[in-house]
LOTIRO-821697 format. One record per residue (C-alpha): x, y, z; residue number from 1; residue in one letter. Coordinates in Angstrom, 1 decimal. Example, Ala and Ser with C-alpha at 12.3 -4.5 7.8 and 13.67 -1.06 7.14 Angstrom:
REC       X       Y       Z  num  residu
REC    12.3    -4.5     7.8    1       A
REC    13.7    -1.1     7.1    2       S
This chain:
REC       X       Y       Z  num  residu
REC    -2.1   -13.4    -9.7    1       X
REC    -5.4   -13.8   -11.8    2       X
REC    -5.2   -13.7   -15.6    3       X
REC    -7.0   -11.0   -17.1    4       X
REC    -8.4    -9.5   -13.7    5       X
REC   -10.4    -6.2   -12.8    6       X
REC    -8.0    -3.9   -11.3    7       X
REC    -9.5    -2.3    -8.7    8       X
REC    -7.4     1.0    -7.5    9       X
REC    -8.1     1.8    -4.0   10       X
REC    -6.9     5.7    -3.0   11       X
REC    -5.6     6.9     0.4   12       X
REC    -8.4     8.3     1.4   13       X
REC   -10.6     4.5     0.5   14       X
REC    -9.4     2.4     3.4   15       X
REC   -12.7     0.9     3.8   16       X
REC   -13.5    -2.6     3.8   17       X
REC   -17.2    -1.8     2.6   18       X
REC   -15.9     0.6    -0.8   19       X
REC   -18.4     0.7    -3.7   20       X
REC   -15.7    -0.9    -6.2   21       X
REC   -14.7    -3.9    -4.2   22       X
REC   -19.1    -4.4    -4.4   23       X
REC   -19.5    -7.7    -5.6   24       X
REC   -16.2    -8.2    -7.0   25       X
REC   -14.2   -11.8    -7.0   26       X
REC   -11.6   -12.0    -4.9   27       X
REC    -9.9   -15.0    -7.1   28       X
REC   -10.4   -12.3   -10.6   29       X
REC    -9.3    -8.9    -9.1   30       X
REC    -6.2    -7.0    -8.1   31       X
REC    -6.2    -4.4    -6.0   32       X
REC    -3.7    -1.7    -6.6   33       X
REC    -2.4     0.6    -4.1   34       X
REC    -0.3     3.6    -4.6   35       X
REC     2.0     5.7    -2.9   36       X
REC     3.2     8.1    -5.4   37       X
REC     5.0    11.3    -5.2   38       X
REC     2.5    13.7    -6.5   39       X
REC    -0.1    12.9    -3.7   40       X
REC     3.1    14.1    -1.2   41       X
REC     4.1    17.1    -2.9   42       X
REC     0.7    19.0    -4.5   43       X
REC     0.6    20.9    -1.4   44       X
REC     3.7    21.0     1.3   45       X
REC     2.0    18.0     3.9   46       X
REC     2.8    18.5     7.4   47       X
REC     4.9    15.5     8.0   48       X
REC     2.7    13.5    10.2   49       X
REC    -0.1    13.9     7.6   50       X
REC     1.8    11.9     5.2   51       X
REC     3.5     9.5     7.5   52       X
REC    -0.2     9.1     9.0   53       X
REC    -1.7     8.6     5.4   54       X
REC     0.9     6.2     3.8   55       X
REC     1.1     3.7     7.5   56       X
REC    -2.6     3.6     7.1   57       X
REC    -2.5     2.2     3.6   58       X
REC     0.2    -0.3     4.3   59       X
REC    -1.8    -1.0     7.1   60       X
REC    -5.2    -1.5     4.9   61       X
REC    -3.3    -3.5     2.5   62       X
REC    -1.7    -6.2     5.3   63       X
REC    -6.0    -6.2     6.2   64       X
REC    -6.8    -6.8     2.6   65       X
REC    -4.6    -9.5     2.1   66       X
REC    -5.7   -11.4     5.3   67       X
REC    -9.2   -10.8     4.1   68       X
REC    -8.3   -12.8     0.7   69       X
REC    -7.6   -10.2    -1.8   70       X
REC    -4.6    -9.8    -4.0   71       X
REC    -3.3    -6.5    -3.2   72       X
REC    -0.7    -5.1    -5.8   73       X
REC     1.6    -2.3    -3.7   74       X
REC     3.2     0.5    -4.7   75       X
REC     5.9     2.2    -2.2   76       X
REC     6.9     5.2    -2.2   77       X
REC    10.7     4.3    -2.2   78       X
REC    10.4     2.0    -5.2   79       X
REC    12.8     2.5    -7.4   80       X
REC    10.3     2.0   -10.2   81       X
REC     7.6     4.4    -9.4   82       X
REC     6.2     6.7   -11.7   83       X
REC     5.2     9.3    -9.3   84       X
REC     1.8    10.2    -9.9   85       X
REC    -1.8     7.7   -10.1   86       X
REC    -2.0     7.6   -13.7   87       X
REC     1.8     6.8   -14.3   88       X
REC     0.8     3.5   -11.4   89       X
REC    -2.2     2.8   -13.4   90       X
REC    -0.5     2.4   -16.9   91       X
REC     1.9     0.7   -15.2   92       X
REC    -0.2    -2.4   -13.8   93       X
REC    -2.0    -2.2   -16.9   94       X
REC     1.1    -3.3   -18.6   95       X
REC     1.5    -6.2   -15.5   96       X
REC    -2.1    -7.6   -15.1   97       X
REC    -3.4    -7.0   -18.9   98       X
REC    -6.7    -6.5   -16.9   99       X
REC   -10.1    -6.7   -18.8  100       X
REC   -11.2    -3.1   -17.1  101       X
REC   -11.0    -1.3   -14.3  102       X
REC   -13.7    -0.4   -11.3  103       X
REC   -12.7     2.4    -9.3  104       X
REC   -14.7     4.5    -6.8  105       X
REC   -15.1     8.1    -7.1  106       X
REC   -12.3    10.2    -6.3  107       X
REC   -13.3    12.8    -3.4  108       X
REC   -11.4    15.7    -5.4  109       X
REC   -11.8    17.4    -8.6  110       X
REC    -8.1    17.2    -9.6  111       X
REC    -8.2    13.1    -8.9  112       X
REC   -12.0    12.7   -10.1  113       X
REC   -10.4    14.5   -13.8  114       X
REC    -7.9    11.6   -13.7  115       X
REC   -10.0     8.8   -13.2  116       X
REC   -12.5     9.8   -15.7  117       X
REC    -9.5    10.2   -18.5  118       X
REC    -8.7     6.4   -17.8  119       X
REC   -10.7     4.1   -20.2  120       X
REC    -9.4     6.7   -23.4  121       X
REC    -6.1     6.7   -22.5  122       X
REC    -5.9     3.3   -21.6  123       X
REC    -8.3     1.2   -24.1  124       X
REC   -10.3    -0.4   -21.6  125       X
REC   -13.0    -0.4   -19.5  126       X
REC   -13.5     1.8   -16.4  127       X
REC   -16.5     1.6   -14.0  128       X
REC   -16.0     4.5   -11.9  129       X
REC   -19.0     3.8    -9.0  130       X
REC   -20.4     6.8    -6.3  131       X
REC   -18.8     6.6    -2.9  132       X
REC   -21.7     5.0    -1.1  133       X
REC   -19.9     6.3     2.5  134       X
REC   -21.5     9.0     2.1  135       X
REC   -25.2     9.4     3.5  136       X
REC   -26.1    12.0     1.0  137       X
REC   -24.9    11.2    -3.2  138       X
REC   -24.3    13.9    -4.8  139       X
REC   -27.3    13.8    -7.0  140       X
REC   -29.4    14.1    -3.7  141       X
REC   -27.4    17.2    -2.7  142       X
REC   -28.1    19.0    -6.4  143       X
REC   -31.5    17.9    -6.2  144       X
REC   -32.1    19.6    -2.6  145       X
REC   -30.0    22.6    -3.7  146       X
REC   -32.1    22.8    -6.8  147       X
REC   -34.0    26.6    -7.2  148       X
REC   -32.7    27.5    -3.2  149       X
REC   -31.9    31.1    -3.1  150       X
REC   -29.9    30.2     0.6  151       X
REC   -28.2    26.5     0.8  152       X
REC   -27.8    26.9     4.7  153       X
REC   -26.8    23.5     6.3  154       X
REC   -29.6    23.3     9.3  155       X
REC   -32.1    22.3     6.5  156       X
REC   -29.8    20.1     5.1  157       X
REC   -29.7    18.9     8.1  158       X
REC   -33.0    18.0     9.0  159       X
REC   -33.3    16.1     5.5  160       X
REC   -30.0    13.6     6.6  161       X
REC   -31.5    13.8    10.4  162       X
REC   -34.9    12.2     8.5  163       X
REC   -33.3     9.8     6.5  164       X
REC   -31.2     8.4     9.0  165       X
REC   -33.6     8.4    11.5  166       X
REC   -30.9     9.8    14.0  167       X
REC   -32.5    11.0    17.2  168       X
REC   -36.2    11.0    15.8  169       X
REC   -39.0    10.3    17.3  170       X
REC   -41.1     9.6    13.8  171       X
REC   -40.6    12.7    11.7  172       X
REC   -40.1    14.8    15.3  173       X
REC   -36.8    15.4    16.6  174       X
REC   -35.5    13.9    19.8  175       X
REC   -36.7    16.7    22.4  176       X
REC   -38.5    18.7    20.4  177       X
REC   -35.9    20.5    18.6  178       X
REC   -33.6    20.0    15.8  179       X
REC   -30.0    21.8    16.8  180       X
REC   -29.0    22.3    20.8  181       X
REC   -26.1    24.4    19.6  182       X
REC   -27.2    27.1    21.8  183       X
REC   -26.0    24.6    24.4  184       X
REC   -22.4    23.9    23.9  185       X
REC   -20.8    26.9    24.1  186       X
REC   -19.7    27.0    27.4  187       X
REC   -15.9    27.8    28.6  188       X
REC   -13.8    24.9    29.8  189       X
REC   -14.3    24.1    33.5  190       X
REC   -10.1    25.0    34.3  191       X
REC   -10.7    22.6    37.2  192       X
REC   -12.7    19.7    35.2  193       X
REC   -10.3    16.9    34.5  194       X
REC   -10.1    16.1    31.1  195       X
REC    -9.9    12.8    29.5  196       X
REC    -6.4    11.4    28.2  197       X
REC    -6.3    10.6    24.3  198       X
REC    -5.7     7.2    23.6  199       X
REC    -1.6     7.1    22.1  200       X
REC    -0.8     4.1    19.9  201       X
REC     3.1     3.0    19.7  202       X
REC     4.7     3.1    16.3  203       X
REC     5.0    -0.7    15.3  204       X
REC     6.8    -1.8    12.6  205       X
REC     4.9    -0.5     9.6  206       X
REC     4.8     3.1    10.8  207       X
REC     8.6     3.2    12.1  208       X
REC     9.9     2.8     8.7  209       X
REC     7.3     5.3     7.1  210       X
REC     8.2     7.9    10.3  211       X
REC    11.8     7.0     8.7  212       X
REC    10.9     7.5     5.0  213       X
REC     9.3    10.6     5.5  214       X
REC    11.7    12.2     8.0  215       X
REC    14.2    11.7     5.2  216       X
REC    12.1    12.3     2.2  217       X
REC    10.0    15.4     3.5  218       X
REC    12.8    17.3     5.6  219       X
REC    11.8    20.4     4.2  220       X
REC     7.8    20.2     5.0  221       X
REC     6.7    21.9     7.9  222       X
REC     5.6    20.0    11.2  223       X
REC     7.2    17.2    13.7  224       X
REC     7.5    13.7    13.4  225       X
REC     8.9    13.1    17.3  226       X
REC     5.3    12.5    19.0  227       X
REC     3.1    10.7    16.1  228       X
REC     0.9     8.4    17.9  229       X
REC    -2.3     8.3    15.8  230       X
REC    -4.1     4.9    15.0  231       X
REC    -2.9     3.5    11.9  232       X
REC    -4.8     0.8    11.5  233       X
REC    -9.2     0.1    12.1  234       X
REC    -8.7    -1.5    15.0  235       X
REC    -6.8     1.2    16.4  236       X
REC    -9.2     3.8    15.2  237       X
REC   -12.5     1.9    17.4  238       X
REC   -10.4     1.8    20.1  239       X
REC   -10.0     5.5    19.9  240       X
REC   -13.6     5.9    18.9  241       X
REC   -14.9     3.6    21.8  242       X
REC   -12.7     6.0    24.4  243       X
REC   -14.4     9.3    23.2  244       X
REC   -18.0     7.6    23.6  245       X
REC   -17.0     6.8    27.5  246       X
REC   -15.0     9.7    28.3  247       X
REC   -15.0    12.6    25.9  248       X
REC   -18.8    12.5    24.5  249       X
REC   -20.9    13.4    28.3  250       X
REC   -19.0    17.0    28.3  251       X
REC   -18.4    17.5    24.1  252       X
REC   -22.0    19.4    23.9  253       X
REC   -20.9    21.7    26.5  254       X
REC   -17.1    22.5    26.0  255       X
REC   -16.6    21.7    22.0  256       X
REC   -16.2    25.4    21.9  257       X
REC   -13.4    25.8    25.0  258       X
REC    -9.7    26.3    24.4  259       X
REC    -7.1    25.9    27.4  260       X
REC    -3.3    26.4    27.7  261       X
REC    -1.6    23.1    27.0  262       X
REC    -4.6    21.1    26.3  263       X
REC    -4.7    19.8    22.7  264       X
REC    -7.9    17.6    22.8  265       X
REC   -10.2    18.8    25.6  266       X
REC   -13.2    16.5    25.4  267       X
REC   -12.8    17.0    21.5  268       X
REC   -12.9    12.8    19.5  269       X
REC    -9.8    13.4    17.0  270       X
REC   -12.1    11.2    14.7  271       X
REC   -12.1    13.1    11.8  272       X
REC    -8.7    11.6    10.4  273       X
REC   -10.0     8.1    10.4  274       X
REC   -13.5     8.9     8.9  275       X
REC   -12.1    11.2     6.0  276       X
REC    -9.4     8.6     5.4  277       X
REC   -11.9     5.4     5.7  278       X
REC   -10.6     3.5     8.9  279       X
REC   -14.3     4.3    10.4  280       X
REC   -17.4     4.6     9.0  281       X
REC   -19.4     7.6    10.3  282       X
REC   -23.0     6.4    10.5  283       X
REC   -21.7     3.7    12.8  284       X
REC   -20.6     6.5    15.1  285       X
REC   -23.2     8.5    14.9  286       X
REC   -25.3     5.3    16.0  287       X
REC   -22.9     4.5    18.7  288       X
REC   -23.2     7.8    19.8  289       X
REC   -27.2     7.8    19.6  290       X
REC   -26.9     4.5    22.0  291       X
REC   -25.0     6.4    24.8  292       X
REC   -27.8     8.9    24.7  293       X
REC   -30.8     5.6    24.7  294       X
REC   -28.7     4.3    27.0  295       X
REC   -29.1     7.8    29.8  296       X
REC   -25.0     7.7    29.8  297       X
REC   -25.0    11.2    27.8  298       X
REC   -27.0    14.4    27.3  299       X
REC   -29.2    15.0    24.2  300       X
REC   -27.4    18.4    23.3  301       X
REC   -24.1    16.4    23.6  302       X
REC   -24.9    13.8    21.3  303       X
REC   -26.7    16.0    18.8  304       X
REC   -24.0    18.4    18.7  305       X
REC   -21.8    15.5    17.7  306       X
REC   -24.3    13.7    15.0  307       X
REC   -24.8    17.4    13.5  308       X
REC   -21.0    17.3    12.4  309       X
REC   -21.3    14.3    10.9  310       X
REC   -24.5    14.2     9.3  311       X
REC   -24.8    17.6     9.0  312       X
REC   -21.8    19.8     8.5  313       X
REC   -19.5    17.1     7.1  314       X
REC   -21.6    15.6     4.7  315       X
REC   -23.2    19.1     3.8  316       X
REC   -19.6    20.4     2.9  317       X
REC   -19.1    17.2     0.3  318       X
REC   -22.2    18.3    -1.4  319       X
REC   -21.2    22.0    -1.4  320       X
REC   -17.6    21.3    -2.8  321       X
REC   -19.1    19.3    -5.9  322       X
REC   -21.9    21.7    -6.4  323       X
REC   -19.6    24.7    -6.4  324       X
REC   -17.4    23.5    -8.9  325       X
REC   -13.6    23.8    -9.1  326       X
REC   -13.3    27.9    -9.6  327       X
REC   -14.3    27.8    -5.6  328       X
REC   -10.8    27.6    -4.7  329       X
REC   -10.2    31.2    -6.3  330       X
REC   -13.3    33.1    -4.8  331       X
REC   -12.1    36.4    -2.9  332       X
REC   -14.9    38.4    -2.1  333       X
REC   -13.0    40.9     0.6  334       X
REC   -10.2    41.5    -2.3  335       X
REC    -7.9    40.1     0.7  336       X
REC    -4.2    40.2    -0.9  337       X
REC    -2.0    40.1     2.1  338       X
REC     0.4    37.1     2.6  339       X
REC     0.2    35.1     5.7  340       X
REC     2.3    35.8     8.3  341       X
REC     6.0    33.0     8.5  342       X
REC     4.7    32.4    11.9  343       X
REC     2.2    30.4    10.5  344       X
REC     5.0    27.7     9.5  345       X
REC     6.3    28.6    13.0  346       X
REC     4.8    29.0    16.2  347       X
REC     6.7    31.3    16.7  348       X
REC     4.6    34.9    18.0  349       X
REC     3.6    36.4    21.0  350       X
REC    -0.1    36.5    20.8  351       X
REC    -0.6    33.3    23.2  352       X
REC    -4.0    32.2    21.2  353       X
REC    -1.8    32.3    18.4  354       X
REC     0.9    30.2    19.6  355       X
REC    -1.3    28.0    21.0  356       X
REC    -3.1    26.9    18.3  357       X
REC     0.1    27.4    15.8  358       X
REC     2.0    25.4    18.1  359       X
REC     0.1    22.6    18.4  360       X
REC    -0.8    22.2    14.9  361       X
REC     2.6    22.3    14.2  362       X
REC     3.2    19.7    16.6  363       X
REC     0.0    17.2    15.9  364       X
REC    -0.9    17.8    12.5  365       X
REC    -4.6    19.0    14.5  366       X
REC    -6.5    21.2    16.5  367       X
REC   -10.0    21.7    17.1  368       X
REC   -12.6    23.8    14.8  369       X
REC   -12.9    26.5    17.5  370       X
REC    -8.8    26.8    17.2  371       X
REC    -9.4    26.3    13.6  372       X
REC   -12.0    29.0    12.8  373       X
REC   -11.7    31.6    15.7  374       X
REC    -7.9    31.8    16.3  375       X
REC    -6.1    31.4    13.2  376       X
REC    -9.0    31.9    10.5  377       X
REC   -10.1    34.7    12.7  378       X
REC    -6.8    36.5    12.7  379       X
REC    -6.6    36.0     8.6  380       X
REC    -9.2    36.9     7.9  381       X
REC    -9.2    40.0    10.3  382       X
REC    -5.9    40.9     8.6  383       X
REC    -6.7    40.7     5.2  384       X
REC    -4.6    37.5     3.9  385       X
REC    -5.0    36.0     0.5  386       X
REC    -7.9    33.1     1.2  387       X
REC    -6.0    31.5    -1.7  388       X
REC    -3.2    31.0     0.4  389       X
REC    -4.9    30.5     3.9  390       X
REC    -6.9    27.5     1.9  391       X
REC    -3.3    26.4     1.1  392       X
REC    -1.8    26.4     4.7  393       X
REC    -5.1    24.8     6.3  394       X
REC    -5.1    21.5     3.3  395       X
REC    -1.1    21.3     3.7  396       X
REC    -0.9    21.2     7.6  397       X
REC    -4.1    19.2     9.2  398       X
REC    -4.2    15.4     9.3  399       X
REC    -7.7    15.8     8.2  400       X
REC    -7.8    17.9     5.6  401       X
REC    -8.9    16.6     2.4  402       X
REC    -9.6    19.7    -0.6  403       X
REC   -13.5    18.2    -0.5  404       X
REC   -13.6    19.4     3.4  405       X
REC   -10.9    22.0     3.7  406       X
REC   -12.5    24.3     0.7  407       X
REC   -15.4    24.9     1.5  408       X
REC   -14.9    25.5     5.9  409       X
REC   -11.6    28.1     4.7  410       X
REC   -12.8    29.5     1.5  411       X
REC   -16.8    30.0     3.1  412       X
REC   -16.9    29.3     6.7  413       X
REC   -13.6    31.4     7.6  414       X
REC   -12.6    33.5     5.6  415       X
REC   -16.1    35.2     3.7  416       X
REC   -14.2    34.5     0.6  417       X
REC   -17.5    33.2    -1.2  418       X
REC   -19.4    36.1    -0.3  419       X
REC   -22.2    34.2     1.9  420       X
REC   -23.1    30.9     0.3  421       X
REC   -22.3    29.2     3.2  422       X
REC   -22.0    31.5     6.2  423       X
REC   -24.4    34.4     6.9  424       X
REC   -21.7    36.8     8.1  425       X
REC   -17.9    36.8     8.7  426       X
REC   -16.8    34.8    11.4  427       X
REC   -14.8    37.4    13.1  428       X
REC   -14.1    38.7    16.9  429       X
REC   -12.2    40.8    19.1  430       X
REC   -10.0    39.4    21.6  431       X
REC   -13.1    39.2    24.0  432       X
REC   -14.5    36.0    22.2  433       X
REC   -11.2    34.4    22.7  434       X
REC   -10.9    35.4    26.1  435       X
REC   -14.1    34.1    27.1  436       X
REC   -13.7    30.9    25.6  437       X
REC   -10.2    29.9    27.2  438       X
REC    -7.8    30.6    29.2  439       X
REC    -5.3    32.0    26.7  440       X
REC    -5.5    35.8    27.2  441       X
REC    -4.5    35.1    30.7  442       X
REC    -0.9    34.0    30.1  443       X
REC    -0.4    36.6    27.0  444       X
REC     1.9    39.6    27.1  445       X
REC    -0.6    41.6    25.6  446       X
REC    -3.5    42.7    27.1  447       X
REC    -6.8    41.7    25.7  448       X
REC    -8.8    44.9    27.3  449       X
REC    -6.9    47.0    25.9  450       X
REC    -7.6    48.5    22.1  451       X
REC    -4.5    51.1    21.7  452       X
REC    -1.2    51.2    22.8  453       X
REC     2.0    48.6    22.6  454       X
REC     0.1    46.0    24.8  455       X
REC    -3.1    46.3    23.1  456       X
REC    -4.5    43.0    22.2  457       X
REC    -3.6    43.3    18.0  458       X
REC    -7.3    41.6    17.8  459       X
REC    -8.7    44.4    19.2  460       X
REC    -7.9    46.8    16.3  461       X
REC    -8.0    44.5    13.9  462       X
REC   -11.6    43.5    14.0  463       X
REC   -13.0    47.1    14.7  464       X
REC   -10.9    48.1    11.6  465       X
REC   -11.9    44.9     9.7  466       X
REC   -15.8    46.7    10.3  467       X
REC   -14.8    50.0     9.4  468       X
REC   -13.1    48.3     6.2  469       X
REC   -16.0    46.6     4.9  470       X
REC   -19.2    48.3     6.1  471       X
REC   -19.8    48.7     2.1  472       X
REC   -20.5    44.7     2.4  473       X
REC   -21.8    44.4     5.6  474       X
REC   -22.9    47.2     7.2  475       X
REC   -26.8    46.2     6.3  476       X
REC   -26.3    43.2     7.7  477       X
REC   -28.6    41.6    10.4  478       X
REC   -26.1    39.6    12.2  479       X
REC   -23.3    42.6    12.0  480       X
REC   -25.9    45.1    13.4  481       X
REC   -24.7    45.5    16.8  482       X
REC   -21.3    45.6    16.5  483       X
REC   -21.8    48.4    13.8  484       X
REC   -24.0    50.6    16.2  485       X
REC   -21.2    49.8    18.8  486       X
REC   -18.8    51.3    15.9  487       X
REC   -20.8    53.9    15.0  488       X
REC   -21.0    55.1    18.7  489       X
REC   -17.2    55.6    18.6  490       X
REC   -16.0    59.6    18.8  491       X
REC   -14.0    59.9    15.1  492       X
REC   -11.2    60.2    17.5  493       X
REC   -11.2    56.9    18.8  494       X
REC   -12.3    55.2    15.7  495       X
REC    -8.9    57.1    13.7  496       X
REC    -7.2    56.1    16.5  497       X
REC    -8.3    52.2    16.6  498       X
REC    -7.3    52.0    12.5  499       X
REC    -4.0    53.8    12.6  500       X
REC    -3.4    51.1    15.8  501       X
REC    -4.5    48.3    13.2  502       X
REC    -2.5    49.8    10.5  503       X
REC     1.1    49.7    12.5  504       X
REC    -0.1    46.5    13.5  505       X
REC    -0.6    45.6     9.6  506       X
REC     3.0    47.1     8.9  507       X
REC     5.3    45.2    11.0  508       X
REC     3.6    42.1     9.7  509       X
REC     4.5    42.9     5.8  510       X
C-alpha cells in the first residue's frame, strides 16, 4: 500500500465510479476504505434483502475498484476485528495507513454527515469533505430557490431542473407545450395487457455468502431472503435499466398508478435501488429515456412521467430533507399516536390491498409508490398511527429507502405529518380509489361498496371518519372541498353511524 496516502472512505450508498472524492485523486497515493459495520445494519431493523442487497453491492464495487487500479482497503462484516460503527473503521485505518488526510464525499444523512464532519478534530488530520456532484441540484441551489417561498411545491422545482438539464425542451419551452402529463398516467391496468417480465439475476458467489451471513446474522429482522435476485453489481443494473427502456417505459405513463393481484412490477423500472445506492447514474437514464421518446419508440407523457421522478420528485426530496433540518423526523401535525398494526411485519390481514402490498414487500424488500402511498400510507394515516413509527417501518423494510428519500415522502407526502410543506392535502381515500385502480377489491372478503356492517370495506369508515376528525385542519381546504360537502350531505344518522363503524374498526386493532 502507499505510504502516507489520502484515505478515501467510500459509504454504501457511493458505489459510483464518477464520486466527488475519488476527483482527481492518485490511484498509486490513495486507499480506499470500505466498510461494513454493524451500526449501518442495526439503526433501524433492515428487511433482510436490504442488507444482503447493500453489503453484495459493495463487495461487488470494491472487486470493480480494484480492477479499475485502486487500492481498496475492506472491511467485512464478519471480521473478527471490526469496530462496528464508521468512525470506529476510520480510526482504525488511521492507525494502518498513517494517512496525510482524508477526502470523503458528503454523507446523504444527517446522522452520517455529523460523523464525517467530527473527523479532522478527533483524528488530527485533514478532512476534505466534497458535495455529492450525483445530484443535479447542490444543496446551495435548493436553499437559494427555496429562499423567501411562502409554498416550496416540487412542479416549480421542477421546471428549474427540467431547464438546466435541458430534458425534453424545446429552448426554454417544454416538449409539447406543457410541463407535467400527469393527468395522463393514471389509468387502471389493462387485466388482459401482458406485462413485461423483470430481469432476475442468479446469486454468484459474492452474494451467496452475504445471503448466508445475513440469514444467520439478521434472523430476527423482518423479510425473506429465499427469492433475492436483484443486480448486485453496474453491469447488472444497465442490463435491468436497458430492459425497462424496451419493455416497461411505452406503458409506465399510463399504468404507473395500476395495482393487480400477483403482479409485483407492472410496467414499474425497480430502478430506484441502484440510483439511491450509486450502481446508476440518474441523468444518464433520464437521457436514455429522452432517446426512446426522439427516437418515436415511446409516448411524451410516458417519458415525462418518468424524468419528473427523477429530476423532479427525487432530487426535490434531497433538497427538502437538508433544508428541513433533522427535527423533521418528529413532525406530527394530526397528533396521530396509534401504533401500527403487527400485520405490518406480517402480511398477515384480510383486507386484500393490504396483503398485497404487505406481502410483497415483505417478500422483495419493494413495491411501487401507488402501493406505497395509497395502500399502506393510506391506511395509516387514515387510522391515526404514530408517523414516527410509520417513517420507521417504510426506512427499515424498502430496498430503496435511504432517511434523505424516505422522510420526507412518509413524514410529508403520506402521512400530513408536516402540516403541508410538501403536499397540499392529505393523501387519503376510501376503498373506491383502490378499487378503481386495481383489481384488489375483487378478490377481498370485504366489500368495498359497502360503508357499515361486518363486510364493510374498513376504508370506507375510516376515511369519512378521518374527515369528520380533522375538519378543524381541513375543512377550508380547496382540494378537500368536495368530499366535505359529500360529508356534510350525510343525515347525523349515517354520519354517527359511519364513526362508531370506524371506531370498532379502531378497537380490534389496539
Amino acid at each position: 500500500m502507499p505510504k502516507s496516502p489520502t484515505l478515501i472512505p467510500i459509504l454504501g450508498d457511493q458505489l459510483s465510479m464518477n464520486l466527488s472524492s475519488l476527483d482527481g485523486a492518485d490511484p498509486e497515493r490513495s486507499v480506499l476504505l470500505m466498510m461494513e459495520v454493524a451500526d449501518e445494519t442495526t439503526y433501524v431493523r433492515h428487511h433482510k434483502a436490504k442488507i444482503a442487497y447493500i453489503l453484495s453491492a459493495m463487495r461487488h464495487h470494491a472487486q470493480a475498484l480494484r480492477t479499475a487500479g485502486w487500492t481498496v482497503d475492506y472491511v467485512t462484516l464478519d471480521d473478527p476485528d471490526n469496530a462496528g460503527s464508521f468512525t470506529g473503521e476510520i480510526a482504525r485505518a488511521v492507525e494502518r495507513h498513517a494517512p496525510k488526510g482524508i477526502v470523503v464525499t458528503q454523507a446523504g444523512e444527517w446522522r452520517v454527515a455529523a460523523m464525517l464532519e467530527a473527523w479532522e478534530t478527533m483524528f488530527g488530520i485533514p478532512v476534505d469533505i466534497r458535495p455529492d456532484t450525483r445530484f443535479i441540484a447542490s444543496q446551495a441551489e435548493f436553499e437559494e430557490w427555496a429562499k423567501d417561498r411562502k409554498e416550496l411545491r416540487m412542479e416549480f422545482f421542477y421546471r428549474l431542473m427540467r431547464r438546466k438539464t435541458g430534458l425534453l425542451m424545446k429552448g426554454d419551452k417544454p416538449e409539447g407545450g406543457k410541463w407535467n402529463y400527469d393527468a395522463d398516467n393514471r389509468k387502471p391496468a389493462p387485466k388482459k395487457d401482458r406485462q413485461p417480465e423483470p430481469l432476475r439475476f442468479a446469486p454468484d458467489r459474492i452474494t451467496r455468502e452475504v445471503i448466508e451471513l445475513v440469514a444467520a446474522r439478521f434472523a430476527d429482522h423482518p423479510g425473506a431472503l429465499d427469492d433475492f435476485a436483484y443486480a448486485t453489481t453496474a453491469a447488472e443494473a444497465r442490463q435491468q435499466a436497458e430492459a425497462f427502456m424496451a419493455h416497461g417505459l411505452p406503458k409506465f405513463g399510463d399504468y404507473q398508478d395500476a395495482m393487480l393481484t400477483g403482479q409485483h412490477q407492472l410496467w414499474h423500472s425497480v430502478l430506484s435501488p441502484y440510483i439511491n445506492s450509486g450502481l446508476l447514474d440518474p441523468l444518464d437514464l433520464c437521457r436514455m429515456a429522452e432517446a426512446e421518446y426522439e427516437d418515436g419508440r415511446v409516448s411524451l407523457n410516458s417519458v415525462e412521467g418518468y424524468i419528473r421522478q427523477i429530476i423532479g420528485w427525487r432530487e426535490y426530496v434531497r433538497g427538502l430533507y437538508w433544508h428541513v433540518g433533522p427535527d423533521y423526523a418528529e413532525r406530527n401535525f394530526l397528533r396521530a399516536h396509534r401504533p401500527l398494526p403487527g400485520f405490518y411485519w406480517t402480511g398477515e390481514t384480510d383486507m386484500h390491498c393490504m396483503a398485497e402490498a404487505l406481502g410483497q414487500t415483505l417478500d422483495t424488500a419493494h413495491a411501487h409508490h401507488i402501493q406505497r402511498l395509497m395502500v399502506t400510507g393510506n391506511f395509516a394515516v387514515l387510522i391515526g398511527a404514530d408517523p414516527a413509527e410509520v417513517h420507521r417501518w417504510y426506512l427499515e423494510i424498502y430496498i430503496d429507502a435511504y432517511e434523505w428519500v424516505e422522510l420526507p415522502n412518509v413524514v410529508g407526502m403520506s402521512q400530513f405529518a408536516d402540516g403541508g410543506v410538501i403536499a397540499s392535502k392529505p393523501y387519503v381515500s376510501s376503498g373506491a380509489y383502490i378499487n378503481r385502480m386495481s383489481d384488489y377489491c375483487g378478490a377481498c372478503r370485504y366489500d368495498v361498496k359497502q360503508r357499515l356492517g361486518e363486510d364493510a370495506c374498513p376504508f370506507n369508515a375510516l376515511y369519512w371518519d378521518f374527515l369528520a376528525r380533522h375538519e378543524g385542519r381541513f375543512g377550508d381546504n380547496v382540494r378537500m372541498a368536495m368530499a366535505y360537502r359529500n360529508w356534510n350531505r350525510m343525515a347525523e344518522d349515517d354520519q354517527k353511524a359511519i364513526r362508531a363503524q370506524a371506531a370498532a374498526f379502531l378497537e380490534k386493532l389496539t
